[in-house]
Structure formats: structure tokens, C-alpha cells
NUMAR-572140 format. One line per 10 residues: number of its first residue (from 1); their letters; for each residue x, y, z of N, C-alpha, C, CB. Coordinates in pm, whole numbers, always signed. Glycine has a CB too. Layout:
! residues N
NUM	a	X/Y/Z/X/Y/Z/X/Y/Z/X/Y/Z; ... .
END
This chain:
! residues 211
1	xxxxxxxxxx	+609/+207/+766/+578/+126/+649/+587/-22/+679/+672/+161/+534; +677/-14/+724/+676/-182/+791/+586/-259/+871/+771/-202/+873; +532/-191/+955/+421/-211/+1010/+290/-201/+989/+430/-172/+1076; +270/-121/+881/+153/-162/+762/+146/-287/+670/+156/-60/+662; +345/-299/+643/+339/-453/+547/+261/-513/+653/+507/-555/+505; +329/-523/+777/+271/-657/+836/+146/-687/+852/+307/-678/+949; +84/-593/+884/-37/-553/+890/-137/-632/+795/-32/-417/+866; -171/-585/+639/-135/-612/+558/-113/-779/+531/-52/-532/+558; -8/-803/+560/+44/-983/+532/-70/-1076/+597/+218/-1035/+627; -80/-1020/+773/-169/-1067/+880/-318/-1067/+814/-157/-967/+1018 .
11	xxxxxxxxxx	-368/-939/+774/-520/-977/+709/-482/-1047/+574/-632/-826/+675; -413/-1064/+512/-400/-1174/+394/-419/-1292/+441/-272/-1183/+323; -316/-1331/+551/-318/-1451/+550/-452/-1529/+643/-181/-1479/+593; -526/-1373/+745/-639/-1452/+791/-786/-1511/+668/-697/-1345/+912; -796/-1399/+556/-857/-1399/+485/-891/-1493/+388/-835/-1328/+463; -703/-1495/+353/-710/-1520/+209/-562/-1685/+221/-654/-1320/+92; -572/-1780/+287/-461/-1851/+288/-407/-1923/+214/-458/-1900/+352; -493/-1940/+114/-423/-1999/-17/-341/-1942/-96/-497/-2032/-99; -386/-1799/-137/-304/-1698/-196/-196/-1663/-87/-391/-1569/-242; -204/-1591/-1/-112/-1573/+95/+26/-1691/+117/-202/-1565/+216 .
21	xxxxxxxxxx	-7/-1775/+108/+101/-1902/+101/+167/-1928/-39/+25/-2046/+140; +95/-1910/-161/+120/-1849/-284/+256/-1747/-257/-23/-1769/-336; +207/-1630/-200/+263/-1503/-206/+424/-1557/-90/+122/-1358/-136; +441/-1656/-70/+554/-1680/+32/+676/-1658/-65/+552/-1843/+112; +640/-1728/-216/+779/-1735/-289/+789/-1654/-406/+814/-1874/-335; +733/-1511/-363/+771/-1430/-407/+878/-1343/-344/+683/-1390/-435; +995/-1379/-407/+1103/-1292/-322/+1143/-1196/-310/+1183/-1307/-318; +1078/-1118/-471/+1110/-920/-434/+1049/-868/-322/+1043/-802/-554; +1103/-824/-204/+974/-774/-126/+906/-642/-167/+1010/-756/+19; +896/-512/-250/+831/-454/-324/+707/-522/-373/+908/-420/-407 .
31	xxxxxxxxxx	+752/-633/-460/+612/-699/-528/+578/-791/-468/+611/-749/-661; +632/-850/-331/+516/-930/-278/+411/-811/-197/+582/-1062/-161; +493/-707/-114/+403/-605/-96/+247/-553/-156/+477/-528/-119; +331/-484/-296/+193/-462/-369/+103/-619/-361/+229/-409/-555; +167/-738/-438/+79/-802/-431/-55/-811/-307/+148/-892/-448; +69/-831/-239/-55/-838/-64/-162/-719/-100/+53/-770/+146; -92/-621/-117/-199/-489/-80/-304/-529/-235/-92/-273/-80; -299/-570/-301/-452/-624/-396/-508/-698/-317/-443/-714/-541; -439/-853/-272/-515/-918/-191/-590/-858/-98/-455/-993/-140; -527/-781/-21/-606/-714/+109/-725/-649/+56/-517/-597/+195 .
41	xxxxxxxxxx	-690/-548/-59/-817/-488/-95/-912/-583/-155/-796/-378/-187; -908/-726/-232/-966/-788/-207/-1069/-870/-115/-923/-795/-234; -1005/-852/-18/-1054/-940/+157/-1137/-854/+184/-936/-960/+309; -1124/-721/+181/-1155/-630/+208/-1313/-623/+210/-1087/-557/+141; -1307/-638/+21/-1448/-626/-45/-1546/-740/-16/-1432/-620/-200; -1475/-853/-6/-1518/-1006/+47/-1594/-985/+177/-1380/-1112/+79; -1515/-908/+263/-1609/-921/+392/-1723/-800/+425/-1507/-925/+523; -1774/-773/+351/-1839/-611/+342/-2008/-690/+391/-1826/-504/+121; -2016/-826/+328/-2187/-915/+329/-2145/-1010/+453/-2242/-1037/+146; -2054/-980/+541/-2013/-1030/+700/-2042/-903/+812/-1823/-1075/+707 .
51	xxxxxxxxxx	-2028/-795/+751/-2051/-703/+823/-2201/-648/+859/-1980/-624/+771; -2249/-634/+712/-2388/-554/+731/-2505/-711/+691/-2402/-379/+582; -2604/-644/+716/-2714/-771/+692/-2797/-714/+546/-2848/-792/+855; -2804/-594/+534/-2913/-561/+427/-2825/-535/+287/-3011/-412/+475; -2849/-608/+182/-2848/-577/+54/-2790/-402/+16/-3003/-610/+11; -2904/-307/+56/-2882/-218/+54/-2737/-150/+145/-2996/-192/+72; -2714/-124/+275/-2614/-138/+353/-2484/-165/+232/-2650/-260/+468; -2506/-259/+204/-2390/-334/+143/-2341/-262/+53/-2415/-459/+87; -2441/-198/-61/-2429/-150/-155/-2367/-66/-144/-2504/-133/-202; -2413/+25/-32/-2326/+158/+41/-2207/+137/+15/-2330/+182/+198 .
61	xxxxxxxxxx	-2172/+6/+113/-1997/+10/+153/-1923/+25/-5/-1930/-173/+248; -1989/-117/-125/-1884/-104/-220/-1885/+29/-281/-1892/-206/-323; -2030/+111/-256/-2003/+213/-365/-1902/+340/-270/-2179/+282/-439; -1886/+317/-130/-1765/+418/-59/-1634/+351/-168/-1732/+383/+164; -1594/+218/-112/-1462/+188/-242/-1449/+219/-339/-1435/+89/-289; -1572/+196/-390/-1541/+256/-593/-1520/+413/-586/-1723/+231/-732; -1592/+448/-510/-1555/+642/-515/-1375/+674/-480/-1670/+747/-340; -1324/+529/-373/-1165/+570/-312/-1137/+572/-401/-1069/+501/-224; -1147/+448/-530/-1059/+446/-668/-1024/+543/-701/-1106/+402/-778; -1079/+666/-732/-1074/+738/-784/-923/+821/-690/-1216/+782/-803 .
71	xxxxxxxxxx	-898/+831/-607/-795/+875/-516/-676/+745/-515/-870/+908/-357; -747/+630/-520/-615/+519/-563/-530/+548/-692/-676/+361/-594; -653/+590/-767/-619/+584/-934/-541/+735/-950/-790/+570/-1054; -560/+837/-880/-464/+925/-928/-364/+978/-805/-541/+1043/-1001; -320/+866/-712/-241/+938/-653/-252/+986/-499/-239/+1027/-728; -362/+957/-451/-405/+1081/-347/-502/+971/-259/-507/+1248/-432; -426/+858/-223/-508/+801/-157/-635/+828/-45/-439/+750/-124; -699/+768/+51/-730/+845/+200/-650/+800/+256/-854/+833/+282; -586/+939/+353/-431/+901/+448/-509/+871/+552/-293/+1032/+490; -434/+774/+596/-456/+651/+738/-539/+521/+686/-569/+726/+890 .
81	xxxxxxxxxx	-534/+491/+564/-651/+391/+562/-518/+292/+486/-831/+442/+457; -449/+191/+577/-350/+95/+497/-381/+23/+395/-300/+5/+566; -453/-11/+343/-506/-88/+193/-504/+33/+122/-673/-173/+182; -592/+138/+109/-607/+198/-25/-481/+266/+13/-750/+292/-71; -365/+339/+82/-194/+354/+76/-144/+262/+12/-115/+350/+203; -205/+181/+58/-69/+37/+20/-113/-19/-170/-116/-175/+182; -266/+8/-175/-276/-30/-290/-261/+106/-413/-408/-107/-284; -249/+215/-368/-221/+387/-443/-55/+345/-502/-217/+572/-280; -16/+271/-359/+176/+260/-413/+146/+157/-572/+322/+122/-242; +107/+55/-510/+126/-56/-606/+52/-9/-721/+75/-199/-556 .
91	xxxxxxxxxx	-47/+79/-729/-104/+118/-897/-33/+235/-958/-276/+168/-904; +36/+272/-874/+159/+392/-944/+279/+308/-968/+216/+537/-827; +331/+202/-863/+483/+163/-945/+441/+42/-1060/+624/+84/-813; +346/-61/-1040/+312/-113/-1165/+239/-87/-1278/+278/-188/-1147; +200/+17/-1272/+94/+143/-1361/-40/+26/-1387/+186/+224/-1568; -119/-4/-1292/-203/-102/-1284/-299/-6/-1369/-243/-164/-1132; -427/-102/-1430/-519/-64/-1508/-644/-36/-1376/-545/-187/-1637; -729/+97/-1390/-849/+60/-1347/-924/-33/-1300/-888/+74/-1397; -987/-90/-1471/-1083/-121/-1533/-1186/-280/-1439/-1007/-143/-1690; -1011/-355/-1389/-1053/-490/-1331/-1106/-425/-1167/-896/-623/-1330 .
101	xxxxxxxxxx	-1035/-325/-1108/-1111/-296/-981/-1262/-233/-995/-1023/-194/-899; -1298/-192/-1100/-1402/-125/-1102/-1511/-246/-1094/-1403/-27/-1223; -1474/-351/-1186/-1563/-459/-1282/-1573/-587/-1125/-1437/-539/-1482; -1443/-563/-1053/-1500/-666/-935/-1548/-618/-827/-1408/-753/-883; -1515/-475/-783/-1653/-397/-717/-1782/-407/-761/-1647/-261/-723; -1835/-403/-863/-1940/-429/-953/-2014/-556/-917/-1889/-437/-1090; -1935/-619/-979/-1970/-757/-937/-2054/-840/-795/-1850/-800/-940; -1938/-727/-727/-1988/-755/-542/-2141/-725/-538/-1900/-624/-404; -2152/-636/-603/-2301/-517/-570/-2352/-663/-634/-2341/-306/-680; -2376/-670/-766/-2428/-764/-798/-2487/-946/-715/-2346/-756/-885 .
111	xxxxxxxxxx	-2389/-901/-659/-2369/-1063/-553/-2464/-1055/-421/-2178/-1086/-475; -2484/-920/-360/-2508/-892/-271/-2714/-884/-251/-2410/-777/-265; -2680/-865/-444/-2857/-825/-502/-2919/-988/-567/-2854/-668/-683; -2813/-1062/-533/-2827/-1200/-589/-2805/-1264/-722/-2933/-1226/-571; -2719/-1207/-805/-2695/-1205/-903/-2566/-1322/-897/-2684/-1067/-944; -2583/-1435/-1021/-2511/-1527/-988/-2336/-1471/-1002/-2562/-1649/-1079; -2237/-1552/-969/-2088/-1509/-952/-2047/-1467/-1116/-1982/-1653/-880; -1971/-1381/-1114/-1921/-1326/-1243/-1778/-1366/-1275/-1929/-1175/-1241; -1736/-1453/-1313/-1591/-1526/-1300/-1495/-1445/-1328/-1565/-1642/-1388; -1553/-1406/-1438/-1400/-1353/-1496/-1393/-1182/-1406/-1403/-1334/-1729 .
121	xxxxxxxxxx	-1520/-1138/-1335/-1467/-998/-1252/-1435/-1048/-1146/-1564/-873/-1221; -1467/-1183/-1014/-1431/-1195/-913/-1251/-1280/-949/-1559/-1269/-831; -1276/-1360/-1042/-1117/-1423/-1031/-1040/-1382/-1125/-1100/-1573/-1039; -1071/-1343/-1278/-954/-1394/-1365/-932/-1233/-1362/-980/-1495/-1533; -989/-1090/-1377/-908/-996/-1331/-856/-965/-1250/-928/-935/-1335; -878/-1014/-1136/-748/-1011/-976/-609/-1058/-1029/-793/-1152/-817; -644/-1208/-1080/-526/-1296/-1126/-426/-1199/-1228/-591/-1442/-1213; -526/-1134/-1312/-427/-1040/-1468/-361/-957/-1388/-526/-926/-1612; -417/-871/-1275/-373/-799/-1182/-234/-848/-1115/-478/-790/-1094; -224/-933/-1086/-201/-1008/-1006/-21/-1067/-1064/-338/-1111/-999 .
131	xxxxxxxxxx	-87/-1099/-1185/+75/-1119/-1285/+98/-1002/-1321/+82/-1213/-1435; +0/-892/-1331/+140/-777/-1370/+178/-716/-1315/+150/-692/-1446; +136/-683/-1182/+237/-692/-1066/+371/-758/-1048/+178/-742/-978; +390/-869/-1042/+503/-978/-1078/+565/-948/-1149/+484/-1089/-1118; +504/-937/-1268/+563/-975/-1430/+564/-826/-1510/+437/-1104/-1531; +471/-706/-1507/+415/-648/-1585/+376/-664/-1718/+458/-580/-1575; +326/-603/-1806/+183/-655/-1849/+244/-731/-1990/+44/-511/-1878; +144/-786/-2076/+167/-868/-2211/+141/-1006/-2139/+336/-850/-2295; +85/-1046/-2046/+38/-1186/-2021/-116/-1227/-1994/+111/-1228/-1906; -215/-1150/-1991/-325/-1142/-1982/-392/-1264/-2007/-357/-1051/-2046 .
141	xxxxxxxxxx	-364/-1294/-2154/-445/-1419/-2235/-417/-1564/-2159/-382/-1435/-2412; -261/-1535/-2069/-195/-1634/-2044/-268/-1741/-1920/-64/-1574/-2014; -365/-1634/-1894/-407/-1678/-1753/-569/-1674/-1729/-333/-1578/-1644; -612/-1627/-1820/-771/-1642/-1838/-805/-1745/-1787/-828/-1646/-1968; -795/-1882/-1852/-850/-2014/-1809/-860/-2028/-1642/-752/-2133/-1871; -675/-1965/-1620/-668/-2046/-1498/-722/-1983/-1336/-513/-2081/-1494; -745/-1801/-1430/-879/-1776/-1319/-972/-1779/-1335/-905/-1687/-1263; -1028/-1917/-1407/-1156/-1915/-1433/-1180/-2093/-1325/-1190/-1902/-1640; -1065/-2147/-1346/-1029/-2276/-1278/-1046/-2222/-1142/-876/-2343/-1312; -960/-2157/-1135/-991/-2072/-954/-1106/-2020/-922/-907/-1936/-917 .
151	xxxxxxxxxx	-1168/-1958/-998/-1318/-1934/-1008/-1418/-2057/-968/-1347/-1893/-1156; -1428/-2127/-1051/-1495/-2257/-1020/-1461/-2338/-915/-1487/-2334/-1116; -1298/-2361/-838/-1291/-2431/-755/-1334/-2361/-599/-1165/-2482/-777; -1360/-2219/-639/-1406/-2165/-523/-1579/-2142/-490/-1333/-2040/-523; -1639/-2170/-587/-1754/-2185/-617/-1831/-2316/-583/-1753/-2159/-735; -1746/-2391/-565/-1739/-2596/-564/-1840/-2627/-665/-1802/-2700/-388; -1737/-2576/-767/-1733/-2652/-924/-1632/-2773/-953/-1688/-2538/-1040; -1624/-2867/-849/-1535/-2900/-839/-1478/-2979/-963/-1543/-2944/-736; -1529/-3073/-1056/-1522/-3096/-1181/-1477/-3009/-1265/-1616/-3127/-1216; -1573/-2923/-1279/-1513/-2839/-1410/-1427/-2761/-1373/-1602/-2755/-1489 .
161	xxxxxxxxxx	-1381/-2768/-1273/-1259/-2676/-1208/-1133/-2766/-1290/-1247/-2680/-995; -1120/-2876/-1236/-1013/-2961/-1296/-1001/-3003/-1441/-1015/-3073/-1231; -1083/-2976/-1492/-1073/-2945/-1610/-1002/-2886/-1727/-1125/-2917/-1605; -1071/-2739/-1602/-1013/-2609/-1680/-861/-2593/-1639/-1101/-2461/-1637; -823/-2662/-1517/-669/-2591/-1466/-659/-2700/-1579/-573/-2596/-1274; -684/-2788/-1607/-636/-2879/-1733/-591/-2838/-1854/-729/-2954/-1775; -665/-2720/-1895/-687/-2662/-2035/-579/-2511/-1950/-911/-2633/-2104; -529/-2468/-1864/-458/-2397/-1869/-341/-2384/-1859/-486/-2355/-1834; -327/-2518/-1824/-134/-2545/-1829/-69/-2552/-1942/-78/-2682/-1774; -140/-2537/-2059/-29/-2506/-2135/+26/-2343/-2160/-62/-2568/-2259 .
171	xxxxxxxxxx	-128/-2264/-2141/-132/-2116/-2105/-26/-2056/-2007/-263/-2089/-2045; -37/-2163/-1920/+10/-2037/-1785/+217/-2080/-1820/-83/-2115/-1526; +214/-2196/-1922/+415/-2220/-1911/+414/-2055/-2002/+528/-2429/-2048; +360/-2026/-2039/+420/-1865/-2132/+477/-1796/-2005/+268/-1735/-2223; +389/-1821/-1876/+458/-1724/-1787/+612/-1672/-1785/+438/-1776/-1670; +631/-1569/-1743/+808/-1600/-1690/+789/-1656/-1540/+929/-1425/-1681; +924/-1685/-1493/+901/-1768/-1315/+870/-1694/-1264/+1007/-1830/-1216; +885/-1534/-1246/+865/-1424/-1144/+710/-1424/-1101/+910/-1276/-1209; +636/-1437/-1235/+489/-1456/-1236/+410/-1581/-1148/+459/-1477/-1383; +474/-1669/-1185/+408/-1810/-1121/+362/-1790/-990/+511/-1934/-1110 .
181	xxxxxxxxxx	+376/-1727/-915/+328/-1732/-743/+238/-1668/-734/+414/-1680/-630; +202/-1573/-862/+63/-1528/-883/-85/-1607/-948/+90/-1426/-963; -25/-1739/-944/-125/-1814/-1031/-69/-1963/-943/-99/-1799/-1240; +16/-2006/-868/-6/-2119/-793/-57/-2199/-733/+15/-2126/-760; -169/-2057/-689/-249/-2134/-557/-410/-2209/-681/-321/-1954/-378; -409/-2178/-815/-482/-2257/-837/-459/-2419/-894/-542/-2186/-900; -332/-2442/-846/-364/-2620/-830/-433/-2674/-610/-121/-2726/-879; -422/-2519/-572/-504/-2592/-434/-660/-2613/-441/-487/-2493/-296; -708/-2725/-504/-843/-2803/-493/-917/-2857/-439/-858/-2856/-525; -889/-2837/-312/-921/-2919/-218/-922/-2863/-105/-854/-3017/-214 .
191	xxxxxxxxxx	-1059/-2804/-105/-1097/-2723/+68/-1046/-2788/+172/-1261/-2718/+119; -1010/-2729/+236/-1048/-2777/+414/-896/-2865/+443/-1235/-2920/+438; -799/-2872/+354/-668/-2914/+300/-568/-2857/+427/-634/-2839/+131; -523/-2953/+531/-450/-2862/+609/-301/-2762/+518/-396/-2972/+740; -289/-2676/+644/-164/-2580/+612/-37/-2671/+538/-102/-2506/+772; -4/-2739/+623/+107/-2780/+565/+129/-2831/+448/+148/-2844/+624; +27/-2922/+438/-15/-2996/+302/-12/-2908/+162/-169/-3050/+320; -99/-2815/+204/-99/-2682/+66/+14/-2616/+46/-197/-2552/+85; +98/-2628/+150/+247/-2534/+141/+317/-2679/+15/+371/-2507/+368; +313/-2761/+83/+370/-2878/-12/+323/-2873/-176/+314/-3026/+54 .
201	xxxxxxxxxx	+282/-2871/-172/+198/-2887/-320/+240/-2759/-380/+12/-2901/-312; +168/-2634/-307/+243/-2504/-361/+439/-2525/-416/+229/-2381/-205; +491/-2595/-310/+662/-2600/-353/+645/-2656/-457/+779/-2681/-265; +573/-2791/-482/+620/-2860/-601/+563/-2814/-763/+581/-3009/-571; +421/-2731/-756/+393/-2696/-818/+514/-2551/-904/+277/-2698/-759; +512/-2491/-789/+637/-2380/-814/+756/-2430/-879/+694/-2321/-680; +811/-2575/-830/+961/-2613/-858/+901/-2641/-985/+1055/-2740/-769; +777/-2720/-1038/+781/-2769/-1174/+684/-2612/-1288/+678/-2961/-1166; +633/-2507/-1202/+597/-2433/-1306/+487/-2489/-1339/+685/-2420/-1406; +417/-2546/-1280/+287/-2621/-1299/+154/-2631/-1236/+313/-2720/-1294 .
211	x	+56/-2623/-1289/-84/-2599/-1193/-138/-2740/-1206/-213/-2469/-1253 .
END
């Protein structure tokens, strides 16, 4: 098991380094675990239009994932495959909903057929995901905006990105603290931002509870 976390942590953090640096100050290791293992299955789905060249191809891969759900969702993962294990644990001990993995698989297909980005299935259900993991559930509303801010700043919306993390700070103080490292990395605005720098900002954002 340990060697799947790491596993696991390593494709987070090649993938995904904003979140992954996020995920540092989470100190249960259980729920930084699960967390990772969404991320991963995230990265996952992200790199599927790196792999194949055809539209079609593509379609394949997400619709193999959406069929695993169904083995994530009750239990019975595929044994040897560390993401859908690692993500079967985390939707049985946080009793995760479906509905957001289905809607950002979806989405992918959509992306792949050229269909413009779907915000609220690529960011703000990962993010709901994401706090109730942390937190478990009753915070949903809390965080809409601010994966929609993350949405746009990954899109290089860069304006209306700052905006919106504008319009969500008063949303995201409902959090409790346990939650916050699930929603940190959207005060990082600024691509191409070395490591260290984003770790900084992540602390202070964390110490003040603030995006």
C-alpha cells in the first residue's frame, strides 16, 4: 500500500503541481491519500488526448473509465490497476457521489470532439469532490465560484478568473480548516510561477484561510 501511495503522490505531482503542493498540508494521511487518488484519476483522464491522436481512439479510452466506475462505485475495483484501488478505497470511506465522475468523463469526450470546456464538470465537481473528502459533505455551494475561478485561470481567463476568486472568498470562509487545502491552489494565478514561489503563497494563503 505504501508503495502505491507513492506511486500515486509521484504521478500527482508530475501532472498536477499546483494541487499536489495544495495537498502538502493536508495532514491526515488517509485523506491526503484519497485525495491524491481523485487527483490521479484525474491526470489520468487529462492525458488520454497525449496518448492517442484520433478523436475516436480517445473516445474509446474515456468510455473503458466510465465502464471501471461502475466497479469503483460498488466495490470491486480492477485488481492491479493503482488509481481505480486507490480511488474504490476513497469512494467507500468518504461515500463519494457518482454523479461528478461520470459528468467529467463526459465532458472529456466532449473536449476531444471539440466541444468548448465545461467548467463546472472539469473544475467545480473535482473541487466538491475534493472538500468532501477533507470535510465530508454540506459544503458544495461553498465552493462553486471558486472552481469556476480555477476553471478560468486554467483556461487563461485570466481576468475573469480574478474576479471570480474575488466573488468566492466570502464562500469558501464557510469552509472548516480541514477543507482549505482542497481549494488553495486556486489563489495560484500565475502560470509558469516557479516551485518555490507557489509553495509560498500556498502557506500564506492557508495561514490566512484565504484565496
Amino acid at each position: 500500500m505504501a508503495e502505491a501511495d507513492h506511486s500515486l503522490d509521484a504521478q500527482v505531482r508530475a501532472a498536477d503541481l499546483d494541487r499536489w503542493l495544495s495537498s502538502r498540508f493536508v495532514t491526515d494521511p488517509a485523506a491526503r491519500a484519497d485525495l491524491l487518488a481523485l487527483y490521479a484519476f484525474e491526470a489520468e483522464l487529462l492525458a488520454i488526448p497525449t496518448r492517442v491522436t484520433q478523436p475516436l481512439l480517445a473516445e474509446m479510452r474515456y468510455v473503458w473509465w466510465r465502464d471501471q466506475m461502475d466497479g469503483v462505485f460498488s466495490a470491486a475495483a480492477r485488481k492491479g490497476h493503482p488509481v481505480l484501488e486507490a480511488l474504490t478505497d476513497a469512494v467507500s470511506r468518504r461515500r463519494l457521489e457518482r454523479t461528478p465522475f461520470d459528468a467529467l468523463i463526459e465532458a472529456h469526450i466532449g473536449r476531444v470532439h471539440g466541444e468548448p470546456h465545461d467548467l463546472d464538470a472539469f473544475y467545480v465537481g473535482p473541487l466538491q469532490t475534493a472538500v468532501r473528502i477533507l470535510a465530508g459533505p454540506g459544503y458544495d455551494e461553498a465552493v462553486i465560484e471558486a472552481g469556476r475561478a480555477w476553471g478560468l485561470t486554467q483556461t487563461g481567463r485570466a481576468e475573469e478568473a480574478r474576479a471570480a476568486r474575488r466573488g468566492a472568498r466570502a464562500d469558501v470562509r464557510r469552509l472548516p480548516s480541514a477543507a482549505f487545502p482542497a481549494v488553495a491552489h486556486v489563489v495560484l494565478d500565475r502560470p509558469g510561477e516557479p516551485e518555490a514561489v507557489k509553495s509560498l503563497r500556498l502557506t500564506w494563503a492557508v495561514a490566512r484561510g484565504r484565496i
